[in-house]
C-alpha positions in Angstrom: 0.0 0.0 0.0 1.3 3.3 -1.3 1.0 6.8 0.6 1.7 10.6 0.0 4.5 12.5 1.9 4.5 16.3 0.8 7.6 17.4 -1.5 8.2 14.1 -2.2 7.8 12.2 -5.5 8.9 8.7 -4.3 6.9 5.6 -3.0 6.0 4.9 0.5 4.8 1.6 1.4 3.4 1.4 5.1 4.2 -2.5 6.3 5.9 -3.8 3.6 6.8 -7.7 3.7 10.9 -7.6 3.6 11.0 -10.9 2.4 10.3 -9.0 -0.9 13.6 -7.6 -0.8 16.1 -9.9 0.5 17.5 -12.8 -1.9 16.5 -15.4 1.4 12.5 -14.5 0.4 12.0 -14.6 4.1 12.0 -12.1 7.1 9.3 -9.9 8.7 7.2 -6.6 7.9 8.8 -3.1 7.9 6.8 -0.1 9.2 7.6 2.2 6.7 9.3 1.1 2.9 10.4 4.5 0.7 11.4 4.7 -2.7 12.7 7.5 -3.0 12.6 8.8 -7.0 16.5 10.3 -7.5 19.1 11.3 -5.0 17.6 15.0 -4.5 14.2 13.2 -3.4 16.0 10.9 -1.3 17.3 14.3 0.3 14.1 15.9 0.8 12.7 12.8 2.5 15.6 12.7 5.1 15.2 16.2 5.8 11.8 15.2 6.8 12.6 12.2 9.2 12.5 12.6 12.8 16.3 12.5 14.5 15.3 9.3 16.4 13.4 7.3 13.8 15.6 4.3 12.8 16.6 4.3 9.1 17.6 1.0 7.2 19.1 0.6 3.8 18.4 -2.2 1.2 19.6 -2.5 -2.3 18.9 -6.3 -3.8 19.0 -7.4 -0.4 21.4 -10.0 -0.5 23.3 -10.0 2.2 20.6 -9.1 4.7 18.5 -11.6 7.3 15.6 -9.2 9.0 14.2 -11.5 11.4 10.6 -11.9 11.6 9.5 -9.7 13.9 10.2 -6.6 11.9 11.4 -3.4 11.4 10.6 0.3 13.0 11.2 3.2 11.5 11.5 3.5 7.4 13.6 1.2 5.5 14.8 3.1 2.3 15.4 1.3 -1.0 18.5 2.5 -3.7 16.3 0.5 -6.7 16.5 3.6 -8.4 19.6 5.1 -7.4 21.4 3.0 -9.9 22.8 5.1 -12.1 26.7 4.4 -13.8 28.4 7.0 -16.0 31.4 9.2 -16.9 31.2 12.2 -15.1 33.3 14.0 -17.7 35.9 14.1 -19.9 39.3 13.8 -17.3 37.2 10.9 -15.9 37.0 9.4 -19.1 40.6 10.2 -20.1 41.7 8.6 -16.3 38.9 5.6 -16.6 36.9 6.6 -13.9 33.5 6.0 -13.9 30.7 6.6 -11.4 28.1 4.5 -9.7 25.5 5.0 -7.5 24.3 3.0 -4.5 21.7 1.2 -6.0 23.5 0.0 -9.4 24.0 -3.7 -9.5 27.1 -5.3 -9.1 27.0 -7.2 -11.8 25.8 -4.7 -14.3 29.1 -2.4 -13.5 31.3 -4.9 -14.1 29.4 -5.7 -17.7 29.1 -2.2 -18.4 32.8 -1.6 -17.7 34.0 -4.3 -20.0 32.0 -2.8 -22.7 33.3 0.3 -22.0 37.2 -1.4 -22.9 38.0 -0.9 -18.9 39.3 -3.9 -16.7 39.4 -4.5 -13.2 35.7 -4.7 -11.8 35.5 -8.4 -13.6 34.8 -9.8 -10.2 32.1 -7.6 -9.3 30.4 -9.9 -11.8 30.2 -12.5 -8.4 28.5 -10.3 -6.4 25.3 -10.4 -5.9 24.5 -7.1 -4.4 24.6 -4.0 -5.2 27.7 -0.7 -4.9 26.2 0.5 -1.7 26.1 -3.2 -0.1 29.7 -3.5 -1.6 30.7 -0.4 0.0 28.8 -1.4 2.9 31.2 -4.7 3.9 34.2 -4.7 1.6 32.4 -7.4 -0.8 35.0 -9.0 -2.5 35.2 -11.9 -5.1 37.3 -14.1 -7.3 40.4 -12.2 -5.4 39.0 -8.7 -5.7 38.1 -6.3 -3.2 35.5 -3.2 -4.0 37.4 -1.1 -1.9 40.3 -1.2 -4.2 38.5 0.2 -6.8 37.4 3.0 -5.1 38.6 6.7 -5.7 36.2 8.9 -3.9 32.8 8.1 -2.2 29.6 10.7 -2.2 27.6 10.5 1.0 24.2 11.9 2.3 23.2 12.5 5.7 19.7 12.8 7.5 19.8 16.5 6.4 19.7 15.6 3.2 23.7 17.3 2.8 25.8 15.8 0.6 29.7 15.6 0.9 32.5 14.3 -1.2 34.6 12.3 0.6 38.3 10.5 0.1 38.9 6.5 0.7 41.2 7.9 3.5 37.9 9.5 5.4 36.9 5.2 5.9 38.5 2.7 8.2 38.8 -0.5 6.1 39.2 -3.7 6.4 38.3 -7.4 5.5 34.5 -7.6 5.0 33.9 -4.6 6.9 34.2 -1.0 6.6 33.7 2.0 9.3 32.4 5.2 7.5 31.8 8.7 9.1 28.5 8.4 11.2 25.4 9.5 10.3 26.2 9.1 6.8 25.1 6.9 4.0 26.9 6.1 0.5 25.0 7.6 -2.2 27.5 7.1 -5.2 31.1 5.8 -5.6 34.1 6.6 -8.6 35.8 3.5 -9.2 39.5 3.6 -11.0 39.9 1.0 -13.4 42.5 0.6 -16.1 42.2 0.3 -20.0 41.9 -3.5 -21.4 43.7 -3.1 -25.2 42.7 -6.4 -25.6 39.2 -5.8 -25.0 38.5 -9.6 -23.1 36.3 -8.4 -20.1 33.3 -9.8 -21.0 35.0 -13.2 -21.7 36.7 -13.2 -18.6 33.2 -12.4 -16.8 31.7 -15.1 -18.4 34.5 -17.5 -16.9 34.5 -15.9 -13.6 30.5 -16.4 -13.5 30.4 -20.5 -15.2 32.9 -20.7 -11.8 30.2 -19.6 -10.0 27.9 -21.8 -11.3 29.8 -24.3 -10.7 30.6 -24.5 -7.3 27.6 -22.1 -5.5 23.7 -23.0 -5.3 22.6 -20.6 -8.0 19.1 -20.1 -8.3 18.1 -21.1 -5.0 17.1 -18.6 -2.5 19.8 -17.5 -0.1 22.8 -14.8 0.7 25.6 -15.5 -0.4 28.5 -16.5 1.6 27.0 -16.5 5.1 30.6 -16.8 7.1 33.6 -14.6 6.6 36.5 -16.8 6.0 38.7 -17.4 9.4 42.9 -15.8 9.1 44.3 -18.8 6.8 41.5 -21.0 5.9 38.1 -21.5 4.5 34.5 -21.6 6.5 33.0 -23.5 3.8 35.7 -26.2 4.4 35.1 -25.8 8.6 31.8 -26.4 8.0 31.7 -29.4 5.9 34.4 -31.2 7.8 31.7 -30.7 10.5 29.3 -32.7 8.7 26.8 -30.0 8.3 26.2 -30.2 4.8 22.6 -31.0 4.1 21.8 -30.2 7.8 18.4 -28.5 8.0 16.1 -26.4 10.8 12.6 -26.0 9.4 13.1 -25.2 5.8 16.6 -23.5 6.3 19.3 -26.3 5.1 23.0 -25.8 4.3 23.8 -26.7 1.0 25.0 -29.5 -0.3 27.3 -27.9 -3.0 28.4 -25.5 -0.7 28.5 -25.4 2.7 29.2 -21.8 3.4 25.6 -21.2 1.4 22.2 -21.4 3.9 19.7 -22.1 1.4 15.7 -21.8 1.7 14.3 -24.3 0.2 11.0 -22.9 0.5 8.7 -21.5 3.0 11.7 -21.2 6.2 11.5 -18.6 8.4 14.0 -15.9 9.4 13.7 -17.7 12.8 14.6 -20.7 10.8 17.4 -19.2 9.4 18.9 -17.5 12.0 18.8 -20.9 14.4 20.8 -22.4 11.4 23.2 -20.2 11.3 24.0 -20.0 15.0 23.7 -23.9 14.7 26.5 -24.1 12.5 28.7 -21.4 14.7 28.4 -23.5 17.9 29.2 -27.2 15.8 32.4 -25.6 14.2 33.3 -23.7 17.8 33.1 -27.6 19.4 34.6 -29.3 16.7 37.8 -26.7 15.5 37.4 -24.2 18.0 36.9 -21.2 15.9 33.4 -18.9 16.0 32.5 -18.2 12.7 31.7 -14.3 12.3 29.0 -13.7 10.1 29.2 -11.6 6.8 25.5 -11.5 6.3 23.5 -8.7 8.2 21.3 -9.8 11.0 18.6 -6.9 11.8 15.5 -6.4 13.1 13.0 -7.7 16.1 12.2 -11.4 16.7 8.8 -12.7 16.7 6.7 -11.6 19.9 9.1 -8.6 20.5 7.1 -6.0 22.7 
């Protein structure tokens, strides 16, 4: 259900179903879903926001678990802050391009190779979008998104927006620390010329990887564990025996045991018991915690 906030030319959905807009189809109801139309919309909504309301971001929702009890406040989508260009001619004589928040991964890395540019190949494995990239240091196939970064744009709850350098951002393996009280709105990545022109080819190998070895086509995050200093989580957990092990309809997959997969109809409250599941079987059995990469937000069921 849509509704009207004055100045504003975005949607607002009141109670939106999450499980909409994360790639586990599962998770609770937010109180307030917005839209927002362009990035100077997205400004004049913020200005509009109380300083206490809680504000959540979700691009393809692929790395996110909201449990089922909900959300407060207003969760606020980038669908249409997905924009990629040149900004002008130095940054097409220096290959840099920009993207905002919302673009897909995948389609930066595509539209990159097109361009003749190389080094964003592996974005081509994530499954998220350049703000959730930003978000946690997504990396794939070797790569890093932080290493194609230049400058980031933010915006705040006043609706300002500020150029900022990589150097203004503490990062480090699957997790970033930004200035507070700001959000990314758009990044410039730094990529190099390809004479040879093979980026599309080497996406297409880099993806029939993929394929090869992760669940595609199933519902689920991605990578749910961050890999421990010198070895693999996918490799803890199946020497654990866990693959194929299931709560509800929340079962770890059999081609890859890092993957949580819904096989239809679990819960987040499935989910989330899965994944702490696994954390306490690999603590007793290696005597490592796993630390989750996926985002875990949200009330659980009941929750007064």
């Amino acid at each position: 259900m849509g509704t009207a906030v004055s100045g504003v030319r975005g949607e607002l959905r009141l109670d939106e179903p999450m499980a909409r807009h994360t790639s586990w189809r599962a998770g609770g109801r937010a109180q307030r879903f917005f839209v927002p139309a362009d990035a100077e919309d997205l400004g004049c909504f913020l200005r509009g926001t109380r300083s206490e309301e809680p504000l959540w971001w979700v691009g393809l929702g692929s790395n996110l678990l909201v449990r089922d009890g909900g959300l407060s406040g207003t969760v606020i989508s980038t669908a249409r802050l997905n924009a990629c260009r040149f900004i002008d001619e130095r940054a097409i004589a220096e290959r840099v391009i920009v993207a905002q928040a919302g673009a897909p991964c995948a389609r930066i890395a595509r539209w990159a190779a097109q361009l003749g540019l190389t080094g964003a190949e592996f974005l081509a494995g994530i499954p998220g979008t350049l703000g959730g990239a930003l978000c946690m240091n997504a990396g794939a196939f070797g790569g890093e998104t932080w290493g194609l970064i230049g400058s980031i744009e933010t915006i705040d709850r006043r609706g300002e927006r500020r150029r900022r350098a990589r150097q203004d951002f503490e990062i480090g393996y699957r997790e970033v620390r930004a200035p507070a009280d700001e959000w990314y709105l758009a990044a410039e990545l730094v990529l190099a010329p390809d004479p040879e022109g093979g980026g599309l080819d080497r996406i297409k190998a880099l993806l029939g990887r993929r394929a090869g070895t992760q669940p595609m086509g199933q519902a689920s995050c991605g990578s749910v564990f961050q890999n421990p200093p010198g070895d693999h989580a996918a490799r803890l957990i199946d020497a654990s025996g866990l693959k194929g092990f299931s709560i509800g309809n929340a079962v770890v997959s059999e081609k890859h045991a890092n993957f949580i997969v819904n096989r239809g109809g679990a819960t987040a409250t499935d989910i989330e018991a899965l994944i702490e599941h696994v954390q306490r079987t690999v603590a007793e059995r290696h005597g490592l915690w796993l630390k989750p990469e996926v985002r875990i937000v949200g009330e659980a069921p009941g929750h007064e």
